[in-house]
Residue, then its C-alpha position, 0 to 999 in steps of 0.5 A: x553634812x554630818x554622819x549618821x551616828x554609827x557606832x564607830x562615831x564614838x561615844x564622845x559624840x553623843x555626849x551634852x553640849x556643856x560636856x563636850x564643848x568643855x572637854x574639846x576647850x583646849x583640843x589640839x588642831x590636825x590636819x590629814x590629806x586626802x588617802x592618809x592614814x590617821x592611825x592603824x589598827x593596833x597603834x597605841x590609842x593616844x587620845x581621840x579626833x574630833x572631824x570638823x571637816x573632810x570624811x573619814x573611814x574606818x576599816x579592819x583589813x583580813x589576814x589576807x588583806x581583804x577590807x572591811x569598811x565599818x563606818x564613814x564618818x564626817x563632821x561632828x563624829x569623833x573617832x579613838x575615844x574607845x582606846x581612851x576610855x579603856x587604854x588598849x591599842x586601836x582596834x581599827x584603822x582610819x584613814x581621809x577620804x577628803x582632806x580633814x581638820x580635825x581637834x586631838x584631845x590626848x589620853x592625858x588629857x580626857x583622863x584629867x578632864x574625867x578627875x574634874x567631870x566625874x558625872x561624865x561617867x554616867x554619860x558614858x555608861x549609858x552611852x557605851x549600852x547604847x552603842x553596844x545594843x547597835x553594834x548587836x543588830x549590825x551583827x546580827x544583820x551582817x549575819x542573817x540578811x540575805x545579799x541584797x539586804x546587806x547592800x541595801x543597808x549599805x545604801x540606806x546607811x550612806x543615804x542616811x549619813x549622806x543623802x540629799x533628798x532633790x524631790x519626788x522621793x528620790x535621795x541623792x548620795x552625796x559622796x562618790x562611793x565605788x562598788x569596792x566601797x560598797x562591798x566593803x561596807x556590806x561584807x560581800x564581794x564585789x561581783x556580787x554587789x555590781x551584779x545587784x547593782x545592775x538588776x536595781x538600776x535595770x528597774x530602777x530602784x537606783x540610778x546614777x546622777x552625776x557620779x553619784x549614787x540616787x536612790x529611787x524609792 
């Protein structure tokens, strides 16, 4: 199942078929196992990933260590075409949650194949707007949702990635995620998330099926 689109997805992901198809023709074949790192925050942006199969996360860590989840993705979803496009070092790290198969598509590569698709560039303007206006309201509600919203975002943004709809308005995450996991992703610590968690599940907004997350309504 592919991820909701998020704005560490990539551009690239949103780019024409015709565009696409032919920009990953010649894409190199990389495999990553599960809890392996594909690059870190700061590496040198060599070229960008296409996931065709596994999850992948994404993620800023603090001075002191603590994790910020940003995105997990799966198939479909291309990860590093930003240090591509404009040649600096990776902002963030990526890492398998499951075993991945994914195409590489070097920086020499996208350069040379933008010299011969110019049009490209119109995509990618209009593409990079888009993502940028997204990237606002992700902030802005990082910022000014109360707790309880943040984690209700989170679920809503791996429901929407990952959610299974199994009847009676009930969706089924379909991805094992901790309540670490969601407090990376909400921004908040993990007490707090648990200590929701718990009031939710007492009314039933959300329950556990099988390990995995089920939102009730």
């Amino acid at each position: 199942m592919a991820a909701a689109r998020h704005p560490a997805a990539g551009v690239l992901s949103d780019l024409p078929d015709r565009l696409l198809a032919s920009l990953l023709a010649n894409a190199k074949p990389v495999n990553l196992a599960a809890d392996e790192f594909l690059f870190i925050a700061g590496d040198p942006g060599d070229g960008c990933y296409r996931v065709n199969e596994g999850l992948l996360k994404v993620s800023i860590a603090s001075p002191t260590g603590a994790e910020r989840i940003l995105a997990i993705l799966g198939p479909g979803s291309i990860v590093g075409d930003m240090a591509m496009i404009d040649g600096r070092p990776r902002s963030a790290s990526v890492s398998a949650l499951r075993d991945c198969k994914m195409s590489f598509v070097s920086r020499a590569a996208f350069e040379a194949f933008v010299a011969k698709q110019p049009e490209i560039y119109r995509y990618l303007l209009t593409l990079l707007a888009e993502r940028l206006r997204k990237t606002d309201q992700l902030v802005a509600a990082g910022s000014f949702l109360p707790l309880k919203g943040r984690v209700a975002r989170a679920l809503l943004d791996l429901a929407k990635a990952f959610g299974h709809e199994v009847g009676g308005g009930r969706i089924v995450i379909q991805q094992k995620i901790s309540q670490s996991d969601v407090a990376a992703m909400a921004g908040i610590a993990r007490e707090n998330v648990s200590r929701i968690l718990n009031k939710w599940m007492r009314l039933k907004l959300v329950t556990r099926l099988s390990g995995y997350y089920c939102l009730e309504s």
